[in-house]
C-alpha positions in Angstrom: 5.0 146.8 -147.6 1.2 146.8 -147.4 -0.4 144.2 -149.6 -3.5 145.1 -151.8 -5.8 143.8 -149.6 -5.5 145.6 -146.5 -5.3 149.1 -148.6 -8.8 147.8 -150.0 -10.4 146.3 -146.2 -9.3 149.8 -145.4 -10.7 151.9 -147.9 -13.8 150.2 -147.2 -14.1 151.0 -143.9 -13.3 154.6 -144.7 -16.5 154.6 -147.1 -18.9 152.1 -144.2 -17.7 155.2 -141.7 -18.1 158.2 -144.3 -21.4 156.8 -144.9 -22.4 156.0 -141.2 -21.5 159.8 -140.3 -23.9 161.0 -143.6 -26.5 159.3 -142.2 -26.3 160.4 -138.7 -25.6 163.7 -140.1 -29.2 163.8 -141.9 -30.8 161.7 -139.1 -30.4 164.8 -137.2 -31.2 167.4 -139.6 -34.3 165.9 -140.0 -34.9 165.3 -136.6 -34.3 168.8 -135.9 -36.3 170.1 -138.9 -39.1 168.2 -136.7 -38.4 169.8 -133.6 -38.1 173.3 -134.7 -41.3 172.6 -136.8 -43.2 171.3 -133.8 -41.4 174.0 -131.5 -42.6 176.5 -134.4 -46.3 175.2 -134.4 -46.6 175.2 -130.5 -45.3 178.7 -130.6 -48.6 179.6 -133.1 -50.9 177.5 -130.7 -49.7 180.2 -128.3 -50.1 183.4 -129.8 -53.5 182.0 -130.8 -54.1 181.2 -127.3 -53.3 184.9 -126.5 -55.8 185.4 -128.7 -58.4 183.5 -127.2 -58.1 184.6 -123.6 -58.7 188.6 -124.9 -61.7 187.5 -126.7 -62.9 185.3 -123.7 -62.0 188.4 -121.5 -64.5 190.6 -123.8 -67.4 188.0 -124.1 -67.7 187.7 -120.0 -66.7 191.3 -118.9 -68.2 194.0 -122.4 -71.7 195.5 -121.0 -72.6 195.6 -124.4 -74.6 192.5 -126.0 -73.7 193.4 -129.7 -69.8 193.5 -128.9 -69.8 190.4 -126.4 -71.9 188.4 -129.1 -69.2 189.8 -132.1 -66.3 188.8 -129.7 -67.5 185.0 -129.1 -67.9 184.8 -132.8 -64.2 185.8 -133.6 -63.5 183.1 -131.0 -65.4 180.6 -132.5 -63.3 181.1 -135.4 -59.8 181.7 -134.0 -60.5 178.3 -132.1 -61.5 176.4 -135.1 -57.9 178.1 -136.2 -55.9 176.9 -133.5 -57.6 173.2 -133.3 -56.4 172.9 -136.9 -52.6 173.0 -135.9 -51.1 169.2 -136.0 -51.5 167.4 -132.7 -53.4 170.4 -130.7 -55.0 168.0 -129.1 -52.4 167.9 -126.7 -51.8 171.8 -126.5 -54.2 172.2 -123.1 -55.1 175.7 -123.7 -54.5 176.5 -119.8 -54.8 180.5 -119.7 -58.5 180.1 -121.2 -60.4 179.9 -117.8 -63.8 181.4 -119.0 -64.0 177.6 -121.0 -64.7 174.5 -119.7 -62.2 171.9 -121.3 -62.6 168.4 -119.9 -60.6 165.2 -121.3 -62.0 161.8 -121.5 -60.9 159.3 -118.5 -59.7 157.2 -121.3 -58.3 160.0 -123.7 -59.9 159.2 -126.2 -61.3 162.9 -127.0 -62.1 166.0 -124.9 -65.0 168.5 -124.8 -65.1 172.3 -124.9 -67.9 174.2 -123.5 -68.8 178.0 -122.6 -71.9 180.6 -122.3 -73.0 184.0 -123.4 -75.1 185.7 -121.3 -77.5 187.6 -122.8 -79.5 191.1 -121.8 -83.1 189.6 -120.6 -81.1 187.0 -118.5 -81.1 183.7 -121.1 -78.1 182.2 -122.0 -76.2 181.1 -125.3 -74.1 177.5 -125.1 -71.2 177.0 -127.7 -68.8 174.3 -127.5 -67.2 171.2 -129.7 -65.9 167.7 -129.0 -62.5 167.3 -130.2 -61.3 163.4 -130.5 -57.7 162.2 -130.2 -56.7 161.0 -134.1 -53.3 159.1 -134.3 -51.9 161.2 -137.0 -52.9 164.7 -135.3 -54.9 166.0 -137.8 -58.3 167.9 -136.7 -60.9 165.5 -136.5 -64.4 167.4 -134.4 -68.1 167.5 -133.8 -69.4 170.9 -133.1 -71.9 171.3 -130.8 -75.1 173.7 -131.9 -77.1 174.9 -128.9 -80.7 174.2 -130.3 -82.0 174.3 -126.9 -85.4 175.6 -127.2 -86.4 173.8 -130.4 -86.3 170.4 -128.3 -89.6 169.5 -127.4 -89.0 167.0 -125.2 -85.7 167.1 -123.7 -85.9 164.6 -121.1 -86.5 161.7 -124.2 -85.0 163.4 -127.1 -81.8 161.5 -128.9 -79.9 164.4 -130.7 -77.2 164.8 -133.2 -74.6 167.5 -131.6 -76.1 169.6 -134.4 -79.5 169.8 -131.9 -77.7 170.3 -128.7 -79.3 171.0 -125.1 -76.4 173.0 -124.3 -74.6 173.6 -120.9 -71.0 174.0 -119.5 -69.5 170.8 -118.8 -67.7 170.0 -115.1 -67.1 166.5 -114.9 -67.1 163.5 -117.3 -68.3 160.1 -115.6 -67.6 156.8 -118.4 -71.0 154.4 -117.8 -70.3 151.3 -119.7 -69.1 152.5 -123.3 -71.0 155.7 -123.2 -70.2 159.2 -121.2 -72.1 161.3 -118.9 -71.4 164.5 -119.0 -72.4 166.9 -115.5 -73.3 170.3 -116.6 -74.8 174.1 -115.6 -76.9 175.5 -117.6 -77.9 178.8 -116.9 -81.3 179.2 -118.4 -84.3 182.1 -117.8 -83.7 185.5 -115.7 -85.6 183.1 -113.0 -84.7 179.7 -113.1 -81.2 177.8 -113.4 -80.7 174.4 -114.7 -78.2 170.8 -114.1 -78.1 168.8 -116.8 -76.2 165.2 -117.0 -75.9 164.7 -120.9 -75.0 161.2 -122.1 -73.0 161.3 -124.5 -71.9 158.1 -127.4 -68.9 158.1 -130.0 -69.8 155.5 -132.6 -68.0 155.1 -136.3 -70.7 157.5 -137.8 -70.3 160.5 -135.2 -71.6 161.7 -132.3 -75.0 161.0 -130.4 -76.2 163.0 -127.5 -78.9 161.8 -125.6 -79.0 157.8 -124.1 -82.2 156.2 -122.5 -80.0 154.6 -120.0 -81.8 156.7 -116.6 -84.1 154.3 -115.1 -86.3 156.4 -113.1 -88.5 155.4 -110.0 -91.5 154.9 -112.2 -90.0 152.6 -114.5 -89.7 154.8 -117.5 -86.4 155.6 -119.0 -85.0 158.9 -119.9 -82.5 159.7 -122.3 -80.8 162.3 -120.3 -81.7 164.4 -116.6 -82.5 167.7 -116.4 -83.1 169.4 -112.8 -84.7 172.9 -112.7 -84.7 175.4 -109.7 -84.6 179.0 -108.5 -81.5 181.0 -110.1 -80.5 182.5 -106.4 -80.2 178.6 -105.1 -76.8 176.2 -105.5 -77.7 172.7 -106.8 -75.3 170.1 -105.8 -74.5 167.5 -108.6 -71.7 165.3 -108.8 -69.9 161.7 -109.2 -69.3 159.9 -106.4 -66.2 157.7 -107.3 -66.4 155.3 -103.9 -70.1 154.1 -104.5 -69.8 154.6 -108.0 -72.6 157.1 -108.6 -74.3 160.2 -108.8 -75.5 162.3 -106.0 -77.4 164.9 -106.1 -79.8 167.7 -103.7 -83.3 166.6 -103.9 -85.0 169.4 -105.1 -88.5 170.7 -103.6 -90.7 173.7 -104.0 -91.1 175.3 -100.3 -94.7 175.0 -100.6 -96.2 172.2 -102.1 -98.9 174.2 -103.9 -95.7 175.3 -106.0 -95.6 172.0 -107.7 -94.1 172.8 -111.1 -93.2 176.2 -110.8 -89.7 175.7 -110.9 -88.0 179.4 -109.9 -89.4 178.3 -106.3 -87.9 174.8 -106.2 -84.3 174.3 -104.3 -82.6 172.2 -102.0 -84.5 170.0 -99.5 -81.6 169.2 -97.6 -81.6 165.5 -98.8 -80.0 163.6 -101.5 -80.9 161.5 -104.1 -78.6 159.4 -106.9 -78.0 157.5 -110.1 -76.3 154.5 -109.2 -74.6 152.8 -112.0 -75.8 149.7 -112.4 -74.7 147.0 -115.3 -74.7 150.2 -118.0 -77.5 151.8 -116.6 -78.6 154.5 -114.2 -80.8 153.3 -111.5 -82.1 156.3 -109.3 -82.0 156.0 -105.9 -83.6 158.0 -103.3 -82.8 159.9 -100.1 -78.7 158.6 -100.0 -76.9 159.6 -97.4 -73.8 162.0 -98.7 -70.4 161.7 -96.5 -67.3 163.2 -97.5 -64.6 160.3 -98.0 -61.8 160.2 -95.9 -59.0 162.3 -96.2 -55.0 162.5 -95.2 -55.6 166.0 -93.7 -58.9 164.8 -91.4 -56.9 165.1 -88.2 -56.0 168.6 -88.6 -60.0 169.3 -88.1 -61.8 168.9 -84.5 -63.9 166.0 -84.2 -67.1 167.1 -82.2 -67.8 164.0 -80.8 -64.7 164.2 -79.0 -64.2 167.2 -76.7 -61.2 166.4 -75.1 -59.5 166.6 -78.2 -60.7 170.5 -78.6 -58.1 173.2 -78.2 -58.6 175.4 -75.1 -58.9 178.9 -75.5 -57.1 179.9 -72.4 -59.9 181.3 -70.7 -61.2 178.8 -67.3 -64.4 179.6 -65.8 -64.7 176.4 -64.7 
C-alpha cells in the first residue's frame, strides 16, 4: 500500500512539471509574439522600401522639375516613415540605389545622402545621419543643404541644419571624428569633391573640423576641390599609407588661375596624411594600386617573355 508520503512527493512533482510545461508554454507564445511582430515590421520596412525605390526612380528619371521636386519630397517623408519602425537601423534598404547609405567602420551610426538635379544645371543635396540606439528607437540629425548661404566654406563649423551638402562615398574614422568623401555636383560648369569632417558629441552633430593642415600652415575645417564638370576627379582613402589621395588639380593655362570650370587633372597626386588626429597635406605622392591575388592573370610589361604569342612569326 502506498504510504502518504509518496502520494504527496508525487503530487508535487505532478504540479513542479504542470508548472514547468506552463511556463515553456508561454515562453514561447511570447517569443513568437516577438517574432511574428518583428517578421510583421520588417514586412512594413519592405513595402515602404517599394516605396522608396518608385519615388527615387521618379526624382532621377521625370523630365519635369515640378514632379521630380514633388517626388523627393514624398520620399523625404516616406523615409522619415520607415526610419521610425523599431530597429530599422539594421533594415539596409538595398533596392534604393539612387541613395548613398554608408555605415560607420565602428557602427555606431550611418549616413544617407542623394541629389536633385535641377533645370539650369545646380544641384539640391538631402540626406540624414541615423545613429545606432540600443533600444531601436529613431534617434537622427537631418541634414539641410544650406549650401550657398555659407560664406566661407573652407572655415565654417556647421550645425547639420547649415549643411554643405554632397553624396557621400566613403567614410574614413580620423582620431574620434569622421571624414566623409563626397561629390557634389554644383553649377551647369563646374563640379565639386568635398571631404566633410564630421563629430558626434552628447549634444548632436557638428560638421565642419579645423583638423586639415595645409601647406601654408593654416587650418581648414573641411576641403573643397573645384573643376570642370566634363573632367573626373579622383579622391579617395588609401588604407595601406593611411591617407588620402587625391588628382592635383590645375587650370591648363596658368592665366586661368581661379576660374575653376577650366581646372582638372594634372596627372599628379597629392594627399592628406593622417597624422596624430590631423590631416597633414602632402604633395606630389606617388599613387600605386596595392597588390592583389588576381595580379598574375595581367601581363607584366617589364617582362616580355611572359607575353602570350599571337601565333603570327615574322621573326
Amino acid at each position: 500500500m502506498v504510504g502518504l508520503a509518496t502520494v504527496v512527493g508525487q503530487s508535487r512533482k505532478m504540479v513542479v512539471a504542470a508548472r514547468w510545461v506552463l511556463l515553456c508554454g508561454l515562453f514561447v507564445l511570447l517569443n513568437g509574439g516577438s517574432v511574428y511582430a518583428q517578421q510583421d515590421g520588417w514586412q512594413k520596412m519592405q513595402l515602404l522600401q517599394d516605396s522608396l525605390s518608385k519615388l527615387g526612380y521618379t526624382m532621377y528619371n521625370e523630365p519635369s522639375e515640378p514632379e521630380r521636386l514633388d517626388a523627393n519630397f514624398t520620399f523625404v517623408k516616406t523615409l522619415v516613415a520607415a526610419l521610425k519602425e523599431p530597429y530599422s537601423y539594421r533594415f539596409p534598404f538595398d533596392s534604393l540605389h539612387m541613395v548613398s547609405i554608408l555605415g560607420a567602420p565602428d557602427d555606431s551610426f550611418r549616413v544617407f545622402s542623394w541629389h536633385i538635379q535641377l533645370n539650369d544645371g545646380s544641384y539640391l543635396y538631402y540626406g540624414t545621419i541615423q545613429l545606432n540606439t540600443p533600444d531601436g528607437s529613431l534617434k537622427m540629425y537631418p541634414l539641410l543643404d544650406k549650401t550657398y548661404e555659407i560664406a566661407a566654406p573652407e572655415q565654417a563649423v556647421t550645425a547639420p541644419d547649415h549643411w554643405y551638402g554632397a553624396q557621400y562615398y566613403r567614410i574614413v574614422p580620423v582620431n574620434g571624428v569622421y571624414a566623409l568623401l563626397g561629390w557634389k555636383g554644383h553649377t551647369p560648369y563646374v563640379t565639386q569633391k568635398v571631404i566633410e569632417v564630421l563629430r558626434l558629441t552628447e549634444n548632436g552633430a557638428q560638421l565642419g573640423q579645423p583638423i586639415f593642415d595645409a601647406a601654408d600652415g593654416g587650418m581648414q575645417a573641411r576641403a573643397i576641390y573645384r573643376y570642370n564638370r566634363n573632367a573626373s576627379m579622383y579622391l579617395d582613402y588609401d588604407t595601406l599609407e593611411s591617407r588620402i589621395v587625391f588628382d592635383h588639380l590645375a587650370p591648363a593655362d596658368l592665366r586661368q588661375q581661379g576660374q575653376y570650370e577650366q581646372y582638372g587633372p594634372d596627372l599628379t597626386y597629392d594627399a592628406w596624411q593622417v597624422e596624430n588626429g590631423r590631416l597633414v597635406l602632402i604633395s606630389d605622392v606617388s599613387l600605386t594600386n596595392p597588390p592583389s591575388p588576381n595580379d598574375h592573370r595581367f601581363n607584366d610589361p617589364t617582362k616580355p617573355r611572359n607575353h602570350p604569342k599571337s601565333g603570327l612569326n615574322i621573326q
